[in-house]
N, C-alpha and C positions, 0 to 999 in steps of 0.2 A: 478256529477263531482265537485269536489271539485276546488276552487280556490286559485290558487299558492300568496303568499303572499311572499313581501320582504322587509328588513325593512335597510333599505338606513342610515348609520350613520356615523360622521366623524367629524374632528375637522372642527373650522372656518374658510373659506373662504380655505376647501380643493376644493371645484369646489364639492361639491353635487349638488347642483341649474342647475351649466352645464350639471350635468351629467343627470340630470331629466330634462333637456330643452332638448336635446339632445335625449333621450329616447321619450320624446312625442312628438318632432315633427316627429323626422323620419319617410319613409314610410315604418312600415315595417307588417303592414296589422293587428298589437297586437291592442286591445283595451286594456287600462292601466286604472285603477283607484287611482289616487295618492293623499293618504292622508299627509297631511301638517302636523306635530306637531305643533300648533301655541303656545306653551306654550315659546314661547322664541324671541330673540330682532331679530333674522334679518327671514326674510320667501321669499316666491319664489316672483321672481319681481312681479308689478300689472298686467304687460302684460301677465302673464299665470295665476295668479290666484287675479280674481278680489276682492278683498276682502273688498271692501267698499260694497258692495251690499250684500242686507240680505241672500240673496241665499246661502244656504250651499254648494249645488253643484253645479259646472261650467260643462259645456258639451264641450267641443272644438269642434272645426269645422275638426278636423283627428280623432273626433272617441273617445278621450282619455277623462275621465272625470277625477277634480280637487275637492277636498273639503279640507275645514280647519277645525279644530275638533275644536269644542268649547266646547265640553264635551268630555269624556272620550272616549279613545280609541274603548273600546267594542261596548260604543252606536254608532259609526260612524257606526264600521263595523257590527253591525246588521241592520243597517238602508241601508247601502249598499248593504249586502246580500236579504233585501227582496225588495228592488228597483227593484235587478235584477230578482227575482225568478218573481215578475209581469210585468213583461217584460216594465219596465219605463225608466231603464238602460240596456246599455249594455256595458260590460267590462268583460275581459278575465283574469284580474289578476289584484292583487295590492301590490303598491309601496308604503310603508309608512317611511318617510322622520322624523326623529328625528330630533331637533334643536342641534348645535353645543356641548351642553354637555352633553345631554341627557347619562341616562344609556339604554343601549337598551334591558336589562334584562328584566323589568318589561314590556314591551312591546311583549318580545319574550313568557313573560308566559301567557300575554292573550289567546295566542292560547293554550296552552295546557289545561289551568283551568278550560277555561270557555265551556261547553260543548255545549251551542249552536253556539259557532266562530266556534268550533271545527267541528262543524256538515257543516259548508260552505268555510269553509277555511283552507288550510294545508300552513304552516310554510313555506319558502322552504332555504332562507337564511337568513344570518344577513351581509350586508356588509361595511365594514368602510373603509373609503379613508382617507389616510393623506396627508399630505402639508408636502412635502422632506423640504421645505424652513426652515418652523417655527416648526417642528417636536420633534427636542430636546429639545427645552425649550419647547414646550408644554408638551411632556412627562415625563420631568424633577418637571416640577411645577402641573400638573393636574393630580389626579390621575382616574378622569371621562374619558382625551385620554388615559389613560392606560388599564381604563374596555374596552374601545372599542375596541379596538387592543384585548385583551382577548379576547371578544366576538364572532370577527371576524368569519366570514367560508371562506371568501377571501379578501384581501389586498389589495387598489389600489391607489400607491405611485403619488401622481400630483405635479407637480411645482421640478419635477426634474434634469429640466436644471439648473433651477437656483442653484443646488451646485453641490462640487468637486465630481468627483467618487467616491473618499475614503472616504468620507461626506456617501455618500447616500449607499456606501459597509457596511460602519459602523452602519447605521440607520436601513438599509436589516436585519444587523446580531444580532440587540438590539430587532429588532421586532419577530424576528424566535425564539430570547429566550422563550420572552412574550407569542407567539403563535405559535407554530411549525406546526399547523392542516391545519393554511389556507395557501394558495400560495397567494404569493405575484406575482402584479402585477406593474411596472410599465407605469403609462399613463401618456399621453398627457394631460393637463389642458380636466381631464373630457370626454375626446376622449377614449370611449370604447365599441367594438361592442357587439350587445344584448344579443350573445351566451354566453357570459363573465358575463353576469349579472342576465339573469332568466333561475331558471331550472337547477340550481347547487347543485340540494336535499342537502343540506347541515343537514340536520335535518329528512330528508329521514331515517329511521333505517333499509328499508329494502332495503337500495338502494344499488349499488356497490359502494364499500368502496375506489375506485379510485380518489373519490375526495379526498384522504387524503392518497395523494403520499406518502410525506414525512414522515408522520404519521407510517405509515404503513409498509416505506423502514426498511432494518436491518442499512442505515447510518444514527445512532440514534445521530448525530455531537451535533442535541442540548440538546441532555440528557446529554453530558461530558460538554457540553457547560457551561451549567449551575452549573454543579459542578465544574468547573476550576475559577468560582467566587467567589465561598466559602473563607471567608478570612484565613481559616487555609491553604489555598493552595497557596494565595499572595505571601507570601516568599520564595515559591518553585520556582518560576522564573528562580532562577540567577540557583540554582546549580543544579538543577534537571530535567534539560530540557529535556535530552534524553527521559527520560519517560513518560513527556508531552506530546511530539511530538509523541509519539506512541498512547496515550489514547486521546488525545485529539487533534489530530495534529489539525483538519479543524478549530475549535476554535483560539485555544491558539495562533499559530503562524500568525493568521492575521495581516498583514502588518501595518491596523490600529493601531495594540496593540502593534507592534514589538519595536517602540520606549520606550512603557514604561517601559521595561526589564529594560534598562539602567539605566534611570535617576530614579531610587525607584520606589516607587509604592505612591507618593504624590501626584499624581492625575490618578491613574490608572483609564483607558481610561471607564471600562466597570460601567456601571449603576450599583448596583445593585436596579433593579426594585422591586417595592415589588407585580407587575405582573409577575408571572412567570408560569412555565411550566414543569410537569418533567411526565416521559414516567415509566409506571411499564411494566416488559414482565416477561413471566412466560411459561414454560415448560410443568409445572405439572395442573392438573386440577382444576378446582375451586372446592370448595360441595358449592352447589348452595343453600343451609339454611342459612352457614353461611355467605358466602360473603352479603348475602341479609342484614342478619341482623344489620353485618360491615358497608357496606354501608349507610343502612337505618340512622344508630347512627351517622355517620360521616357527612351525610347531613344535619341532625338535627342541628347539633351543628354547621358547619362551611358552612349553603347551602348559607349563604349571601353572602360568601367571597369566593366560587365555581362558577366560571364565566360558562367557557363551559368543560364537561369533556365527553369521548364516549372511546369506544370499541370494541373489539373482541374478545371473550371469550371462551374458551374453559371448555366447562363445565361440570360434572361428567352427565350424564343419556343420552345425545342428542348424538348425529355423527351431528347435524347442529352446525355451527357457530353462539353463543351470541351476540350479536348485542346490546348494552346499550350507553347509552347517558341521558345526562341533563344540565341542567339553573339552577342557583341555588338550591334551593331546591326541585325541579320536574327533575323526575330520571324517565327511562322507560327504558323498554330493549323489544326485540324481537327475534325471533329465523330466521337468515339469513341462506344463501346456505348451502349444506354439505361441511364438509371440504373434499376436494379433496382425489382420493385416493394418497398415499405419499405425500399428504403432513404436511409440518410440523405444529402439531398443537400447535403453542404458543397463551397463550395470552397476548393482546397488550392493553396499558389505555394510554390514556392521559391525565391530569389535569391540568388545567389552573384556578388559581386564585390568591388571595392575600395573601399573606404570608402563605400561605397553611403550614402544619408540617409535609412536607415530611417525617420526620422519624416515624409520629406517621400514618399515609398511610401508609408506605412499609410496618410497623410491620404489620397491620390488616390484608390489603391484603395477605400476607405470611401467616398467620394465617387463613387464608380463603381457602387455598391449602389444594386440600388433601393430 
């Protein structure tokens, strides 16, 4: 059996710490094994993990054990896994908590790289919490909360009382740019039940692709989304709005951005992030040579600045559904269910990263069609 791994990341003082106190004390009968990233200024109080003692791991008294890495990620978690394989440990899954800026990339590819993690532990999510409070100037100034928000496989907005709705509609619709895959949640300072947290296969390739509603739906809002930011469209505002509001009504006319019709566009309201997002779908079938080789080149050159991209493919030779996904430069695909009978078989990508070259993607892709 392999053990479910999650790797917990988010800005400072979004309530991680809560949500991992929260997670281990609960009764909820899990043994948790929660590795700390200590490579950073703030870590979990001394009351859950004692960390002046030489002890690398803490046992808690519900079962959950605590360790701090003081070496590399891989060695914790080999030393973890044969802990438990001689029955010295016992834990059912692991929580690995990145510090405040961490990128959670290189963390997410120890599991795939390294073939003995792989032999004891499967991926299952990457989840990043933000602070509604401090949000936009963090995303504005860091481009480390922006990989995370990329990274994401699910969203969980904390400290959202303390702003306006239209504050936290607007931060919803900056982050659905950035990341359209994962659902947003939000919580209570850190307040979230465990179903919410483990066992969301986000990285699953042969899982049902239900986690990724929105992904998946035909209302592709954040695919216009993102081209309604394009600056040669700025100016189309004042005169051109009937056809806005047709191509991109759910975007364009939010109430947030309604104001800035008016007064120019001298501080038009929308980021643009250089974390972004944009969906290819496709009708026609892939030839499964070339897209490989497309791909293979395009990771090459841009896998650093590919945060998270996946699929569902429809592909010349199979009646199953293509199933692909990757981390920067580690790409994997699988072959998922048959496609239904009638149904329609498009296929759908997502890409998430940093200044990706959309137009130099769609040409390939298209070019990957038979």
């Amino acid at each position: 059996m392999l053990i479910p791994a999650t790797i917990l990341t988010g800005f400072l003082g979004s309530g991680k710490t809560t949500l991992l106190k929260r997670v281990l004390t609960e009764a909820h009968g899990q043994k948790i094994a929660v590795i700390e990233n200590e490579f950073g200024e703030e870590n979990i109080d001394n009351d859950i993990l004692v960390s002046d003692t030489n002890e690398q791991i803490i046992q808690m008294n519900n079962g959950c054990v605590c360790c701090s890495i003081r070496e590399d990620l891989r060695t914790t978690l080999q030393l973890l896994a044969a802990k438990k394989r001689k029955g010295l440990l016992d834990f059912e899954r692991v929580v690995i908590e990145t510090t405040g800026l961490a990128d959670p990339g290189p963390v997410a590819q120890t599991f795939f790289m390294d073939d003995e993690i792989a032999e004891s532990f499967l991926l299952d999510s990457i989840l990043t919490l933000v602070d509604a409070k401090h949000a936009a100037q963090q995303l504005n100034d860091r481009q480390e909360a922006r990989r995370q928000v990329g990274f994401a496989d699910q969203i969980f907005i904390s400290k959202a009382d303390l702003v306006s709705p239209a504050e936290l509609d607007a931060l919803q619709h900056r982050l659905k740019h950035m990341n359209p895959r994962a659902p947003q949640k939000v919580v209570h300072f850190g307040d979230v039940s465990l179903s919410e947290v483990f066992d969301l296969r986000g990285f699953n390739l042969n899982a049902k692709l239900d986690i990724d509603p929105d992904f998946l739906s035909d209302d592709d809002h954040h695919h216009h989304g993102e081209h309604c930011d394009h600056p040669s469209h700025q100016h189309d505002h004042a005169h051109d709005h009937a056809h806005h509001d047709h191509a991109h009504g759910e975007h364009c006319n939010h109430p947030s951005h309604a104001h800035d019709h008016a007064h120019g566009h001298g501080h038009h309201h929308h980021h643009d992030d250089d974390v972004k997002s944009f969906v290819f779908k496709s009708a026609r079938q892939f030839d499964p040579a070339k897209l490989e080789d497309f791909l293979g080149a395009i990771v090459n050159i841009y896998g650093p600045k590919m945060l998270r991209y996946k699929g569902v493919l429809n592909m010349k030779g199979t009646d199953k559904k293509v199933i692909f996904q990757g981390v920067h430069q580690l790409m994997g695909s699988d072959l998922g269910p048959d496609w239904a009978p009638g149904e329609e078989r498009v296929s759908k990508m997502v890409f998430i990263g940093i200044d990706l070259p959309k137009d130099i993607l769609v040409q390939g892709l298209e070019q990957s069609l038979i």
